[in-house]
C-alpha positions in Angstrom: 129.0 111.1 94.1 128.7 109.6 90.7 124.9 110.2 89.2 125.1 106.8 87.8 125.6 105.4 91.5 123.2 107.5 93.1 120.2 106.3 90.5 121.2 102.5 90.9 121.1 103.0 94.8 117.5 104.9 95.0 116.2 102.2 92.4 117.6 99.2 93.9 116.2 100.8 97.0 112.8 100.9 95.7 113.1 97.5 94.6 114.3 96.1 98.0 112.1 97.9 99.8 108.9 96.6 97.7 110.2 93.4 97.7 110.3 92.8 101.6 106.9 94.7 102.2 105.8 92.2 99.6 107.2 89.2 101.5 105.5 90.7 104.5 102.2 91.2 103.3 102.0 87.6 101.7 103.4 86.0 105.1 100.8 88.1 107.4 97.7 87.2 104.9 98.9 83.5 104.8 99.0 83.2 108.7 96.1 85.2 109.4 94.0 83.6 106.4 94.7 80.4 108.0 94.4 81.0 111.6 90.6 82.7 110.9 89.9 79.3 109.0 91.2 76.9 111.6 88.6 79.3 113.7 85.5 79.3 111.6 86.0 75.8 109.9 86.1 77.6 106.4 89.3 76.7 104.6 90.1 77.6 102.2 87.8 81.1 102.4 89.9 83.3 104.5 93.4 81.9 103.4 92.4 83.3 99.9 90.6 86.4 101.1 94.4 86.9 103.1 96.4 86.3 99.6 94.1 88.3 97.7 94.6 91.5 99.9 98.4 91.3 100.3 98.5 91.5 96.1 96.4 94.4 96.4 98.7 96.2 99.2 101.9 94.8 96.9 100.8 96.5 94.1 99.1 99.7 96.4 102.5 100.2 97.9 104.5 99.9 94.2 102.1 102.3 92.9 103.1 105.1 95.7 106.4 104.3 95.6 106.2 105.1 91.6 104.0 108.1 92.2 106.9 109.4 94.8 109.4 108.8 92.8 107.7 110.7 89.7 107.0 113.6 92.0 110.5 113.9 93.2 112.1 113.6 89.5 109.0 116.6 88.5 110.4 118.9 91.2 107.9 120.9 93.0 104.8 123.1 90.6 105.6 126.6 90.4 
């Protein structure tokens, strides 16, 4: 297969991949922020709290996926 390809595939992958997690996260902590403040009658507390955590698993997941990818490109430590 053409290397060229190959490198767009595993980097569009990446890109895909973080992108939908990232969608995911944001929907879950926009639900769940809202339904604990419709609970507790805090709005907008929780709602922030929710957004605030699914930046920090966007960027937790990016980072792994880069630390992956940097590990596979190093090969393995002799």
């Amino acid at each position: 297969m053409n290397k060229g390809l190959f490198q767009f595939a595993k980097y569009s992958g990446i890109g895909l991949s973080w992108a939908l997690t990232t969608i995911a996260y944001f929907f879950v902590g926009y639900m769940a922020g809202n339904w604990a403040d419709a609970k507790l009658r805090t709005a907008p507390v929780f709602l922030l709290l929710g957004i605030i955590l699914a930046m920090l698993l966007s960027v937790w997941t990016m980072v792994t996926e880069i630390r992956a990818l940097i590990s596979d490109v190093a090969g393995p430590k002799e």
